[in-house]
N, C-alpha and C positions, 0 to 999 in steps of 0.2 A: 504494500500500500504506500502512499506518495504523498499523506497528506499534509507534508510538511513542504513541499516542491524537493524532496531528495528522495531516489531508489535506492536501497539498499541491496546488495547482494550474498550471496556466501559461500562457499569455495566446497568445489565437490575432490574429495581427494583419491583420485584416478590412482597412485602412485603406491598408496598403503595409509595409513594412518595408525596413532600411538599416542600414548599418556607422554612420551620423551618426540623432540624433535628430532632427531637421526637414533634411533633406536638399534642400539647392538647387540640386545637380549632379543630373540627370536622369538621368545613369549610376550613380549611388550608389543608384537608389530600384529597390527591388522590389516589383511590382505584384504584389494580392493574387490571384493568378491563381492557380485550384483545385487544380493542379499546385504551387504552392509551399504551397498552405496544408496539402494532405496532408503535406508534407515534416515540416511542423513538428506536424501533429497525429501521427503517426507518430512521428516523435521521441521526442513530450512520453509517449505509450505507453509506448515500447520502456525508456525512461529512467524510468519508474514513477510518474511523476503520475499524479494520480489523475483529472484532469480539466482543460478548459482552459477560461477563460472568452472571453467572445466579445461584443465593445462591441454597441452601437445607434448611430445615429443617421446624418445625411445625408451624412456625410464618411467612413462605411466601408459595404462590402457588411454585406445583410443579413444578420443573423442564424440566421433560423429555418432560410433556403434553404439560406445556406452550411452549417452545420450538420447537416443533414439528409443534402448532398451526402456529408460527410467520415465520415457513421454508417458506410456500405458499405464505406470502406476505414482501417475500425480495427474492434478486436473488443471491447475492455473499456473503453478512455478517456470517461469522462463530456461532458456539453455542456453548459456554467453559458452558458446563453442569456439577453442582456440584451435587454429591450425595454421601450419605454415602455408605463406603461398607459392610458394617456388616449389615443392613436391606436387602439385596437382594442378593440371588443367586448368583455367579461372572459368571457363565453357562448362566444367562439369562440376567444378565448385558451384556454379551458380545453377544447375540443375539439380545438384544435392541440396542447396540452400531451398530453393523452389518445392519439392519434394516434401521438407522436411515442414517446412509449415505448413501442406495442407494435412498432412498427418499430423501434427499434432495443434493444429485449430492457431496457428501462429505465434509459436512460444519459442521459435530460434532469434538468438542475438549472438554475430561472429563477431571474435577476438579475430583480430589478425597478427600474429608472432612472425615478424621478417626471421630473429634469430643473430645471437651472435655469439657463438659458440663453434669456431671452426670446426671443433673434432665432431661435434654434433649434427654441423652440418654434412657435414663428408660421410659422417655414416650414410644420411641420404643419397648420397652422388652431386654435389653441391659444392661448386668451387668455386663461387665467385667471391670477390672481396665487397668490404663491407658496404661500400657507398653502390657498387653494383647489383647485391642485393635490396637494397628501398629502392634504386632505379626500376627492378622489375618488380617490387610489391606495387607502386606508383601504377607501373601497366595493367600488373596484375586486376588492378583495382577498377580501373575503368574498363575493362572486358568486360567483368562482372557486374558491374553496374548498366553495360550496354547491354549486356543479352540478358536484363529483367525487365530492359526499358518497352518489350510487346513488339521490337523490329527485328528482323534481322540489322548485327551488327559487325560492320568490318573496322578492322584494326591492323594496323603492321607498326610494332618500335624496334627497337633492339634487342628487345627479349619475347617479345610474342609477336604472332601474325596469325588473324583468326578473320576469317571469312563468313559472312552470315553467323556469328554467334547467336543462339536465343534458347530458348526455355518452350516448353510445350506452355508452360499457363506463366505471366511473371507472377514471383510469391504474392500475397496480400498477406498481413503488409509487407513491406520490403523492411528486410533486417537490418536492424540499425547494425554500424561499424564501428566495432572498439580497436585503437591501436595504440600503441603507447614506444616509445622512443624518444631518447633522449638527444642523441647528436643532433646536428643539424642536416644531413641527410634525409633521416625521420621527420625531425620536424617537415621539414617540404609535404612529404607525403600524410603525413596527417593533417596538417592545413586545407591540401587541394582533394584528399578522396576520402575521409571519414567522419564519423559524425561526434564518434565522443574520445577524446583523446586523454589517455590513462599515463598517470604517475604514480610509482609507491611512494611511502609516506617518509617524508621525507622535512625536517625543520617547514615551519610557516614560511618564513623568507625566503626560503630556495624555492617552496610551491609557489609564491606569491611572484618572483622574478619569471618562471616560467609559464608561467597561466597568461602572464602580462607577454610575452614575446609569441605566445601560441595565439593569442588574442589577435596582434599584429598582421603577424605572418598571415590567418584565416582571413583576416579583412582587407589585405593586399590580394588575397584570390577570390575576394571576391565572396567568403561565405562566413559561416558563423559554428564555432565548436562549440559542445557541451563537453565539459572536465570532469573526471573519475578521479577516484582515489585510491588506490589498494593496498593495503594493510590490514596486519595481523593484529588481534584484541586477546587481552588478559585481563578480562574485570568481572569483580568482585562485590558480593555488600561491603566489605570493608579492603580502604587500598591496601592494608597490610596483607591482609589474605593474596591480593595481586601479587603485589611485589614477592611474598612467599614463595608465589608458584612460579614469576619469574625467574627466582633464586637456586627453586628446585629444577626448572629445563634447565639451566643454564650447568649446575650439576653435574647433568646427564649427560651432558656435551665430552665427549673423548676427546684428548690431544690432539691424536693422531687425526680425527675427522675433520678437526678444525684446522690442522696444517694442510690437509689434502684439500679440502675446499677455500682455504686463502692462497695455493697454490695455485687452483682454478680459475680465482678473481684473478689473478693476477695476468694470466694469461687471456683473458676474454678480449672481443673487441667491442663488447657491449658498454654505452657510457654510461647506460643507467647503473648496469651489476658495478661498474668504476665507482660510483658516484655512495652505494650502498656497501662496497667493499669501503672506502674512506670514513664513513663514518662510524665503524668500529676497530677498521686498523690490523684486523687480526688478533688483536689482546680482547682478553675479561674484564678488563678493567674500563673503567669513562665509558661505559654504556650506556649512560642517559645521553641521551644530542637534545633534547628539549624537554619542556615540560609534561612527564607521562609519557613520551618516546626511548622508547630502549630499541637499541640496537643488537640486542644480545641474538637473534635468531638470525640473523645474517653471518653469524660466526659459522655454520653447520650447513646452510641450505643457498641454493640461486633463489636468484627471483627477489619478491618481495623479503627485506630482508629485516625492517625494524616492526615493534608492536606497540599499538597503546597498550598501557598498565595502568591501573586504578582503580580505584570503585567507578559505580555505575556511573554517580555523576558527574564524576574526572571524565571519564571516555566520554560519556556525552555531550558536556563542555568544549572537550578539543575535538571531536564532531563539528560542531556547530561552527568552529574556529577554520576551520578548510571550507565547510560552507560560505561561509563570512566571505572567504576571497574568491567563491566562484564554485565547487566543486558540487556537481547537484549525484554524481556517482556514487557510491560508499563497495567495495568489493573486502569484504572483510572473512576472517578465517580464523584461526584457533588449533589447538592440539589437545587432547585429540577434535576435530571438527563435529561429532555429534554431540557430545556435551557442550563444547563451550558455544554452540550454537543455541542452546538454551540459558545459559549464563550472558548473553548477548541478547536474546530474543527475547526473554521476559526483565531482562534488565536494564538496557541502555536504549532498544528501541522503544518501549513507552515512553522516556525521557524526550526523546526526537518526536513524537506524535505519529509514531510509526508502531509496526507490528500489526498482529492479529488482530480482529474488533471481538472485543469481549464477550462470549456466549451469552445468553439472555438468562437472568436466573429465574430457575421455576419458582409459580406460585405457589405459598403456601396456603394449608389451610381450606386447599378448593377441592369440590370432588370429582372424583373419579368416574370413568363409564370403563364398561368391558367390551 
């Protein structure tokens, strides 16, 4: 529900899921088995998100399949499907996009992950460098937007050449585009082809300098972005309880894992993973970067790398505070993802005028028929 003008989301975990964020006890890990991913798509419903997003890449189940599976057993919850573009067709990405909302009554929203991760990419057959990869997400993107437009559509750049692209029916609606990049590359391509353009969380004034240049850049081509946010939550009735459990991942965290994974920052050509590797350094130590901002979870994992910590109405407060400077997205997650989906869900979205609408309680005292 939206009725604050912000969506909220929640993170469906393809990959595994666990009480530790990089779990090396084999009894701590929960495999993403379709049986637990209902649990938590179900959940992220019943708890009134509005959608869950759902990664890419060779280290979790697909997207599209998984996805598709979990439409049948929810009724309203959204699917922000991430997939890269440069592995698939943009002609049959856009006939799977097509497809996938009349089956499930229009509840697909695409992630697009350019990717930057050489070796991850090369597992694909993917060898372009980095500013040539957003070159073709760029094309990639306008295919796909041509062949929903109901014409056939031709195109020839540098990386595609597609002759009458189209769709048997264009979707209804047409899926909004999430993309997120930080270079300037990226920026390009989220300005001219997407519609809501994603940063993790990252200090106010960093968000606040780049909202302001995305702002820019979109109204030099002419259009207008809506801003996302993504990040990880740890809240609590009380912020010590938080900060507890932050105390307790951070724990669980192995040496070794956190030197193999700042070995990995360090080697990316991602500015964002640069940007979220810098603000914890590779050390345990100075992990707060702002108020309620820890950066402790970026020590162990890609991606989004810092979390709000607090009670409910800390996180709700510094909500409001990314709101403040524009950000009407929320794409939020937790460890494990189905509890802390309800420690989030009945706690910090009421705070926001968000969440579920509260069951109607029965009358007392009235009779009954059979």
């Amino acid at each position: 529900m939206t009725r604050s003008g912000v969506r909220v989301h929640w993170f469906l975990p393809t990959a595994g899921d666990g009480r530790d964020v990089a779990p090396t006890d084999p009894a701590s890990r929960r495999d993403p088995s379709l049986e637990y991913l209902v649990q938590v798509a179900q959940a992220a419903e019943h708890l009134g998100f509005a959608g869950v997003l759902t990664p890419t890449g060779s280290w979790c189940e697909d997207a599209w399949i998984t996805t598709a599976a979990l439409t049948r057993e929810t009724e309203r919850l959204q699917f922000l499907v991430a997939f890269r573009p440069g592995f698939i067709s943009p002609t049959l990405a856009a006939q799977m996009a097509s497809t996938y909302q009349r089956i499930s009554n229009g509840r697909l929203l695409l992630n697009v992950v350019t990717g930057g991760n050489p070796g991850e990419q090369r597992r694909f057959g993917d060898w372009l460098d980095h500013d040539a990869r957003y070159e073709r997400t760029g094309e990639f993107l306008a295919i796909l937007r041509g062949a929903w437009s109901g014409e056939p559509f031709d195109f020839k750049g540098a990386h595609y050449e597609v002759e009458g692209a189209t769709t048997l029916l264009p979707p209804d609606p047409l899926p909004e585009v999430y993309f997120g990049g930080a270079s300037p590359a990226a920026e390009v391509v989220a300005a001219e082809g997407t519609d809501v353009y994603l940063a993790w969380g990252e200090p106010l004034a960093m968000i606040a300098e780049r909202l302001e240049r995305m702002r820019e850049r979109a109204a030099n081509a002419g259009r207008t972005l809506r801003f996302g946010l993504r990040v990880h939550v740890i809240s609590r009735d009380r912020a010590d309880d938080a900060w507890a459990q932050a105390d307790r991942l951070l724990d669980g965290m192995d040496d070794d894992v956190i030197a193999h994974a700042t070995a990995q920052a360090a080697s990316t050509e991602s500015v964002g993973q640069q940007r979220m590797a810098a603000l914890h350094g590779g050390s345990k130590d100075d992990l707060v970067v702002a108020p309620n901002l820890w950066a402790g979870l970026g020590l162990v994992r890609g991606g989004a790398g810092t979390a709000l910590v607090g009670s409910h109405d800390e996180v709700a407060e510094r909500l409001r505070e990314y709101s403040d400077l524009g950000i009407e997205e929320l794409i939020l997650s937790g460890f494990p993802h189905l509890e802390e989906a309800y420690w989030v869900g009945e706690g910090v979205l009421p705070l926001l005028g968000l969440g579920r609408e509260p069951a109607p309680m029965p009358a007392l005292g009235g009779s009954s028929s059979r």
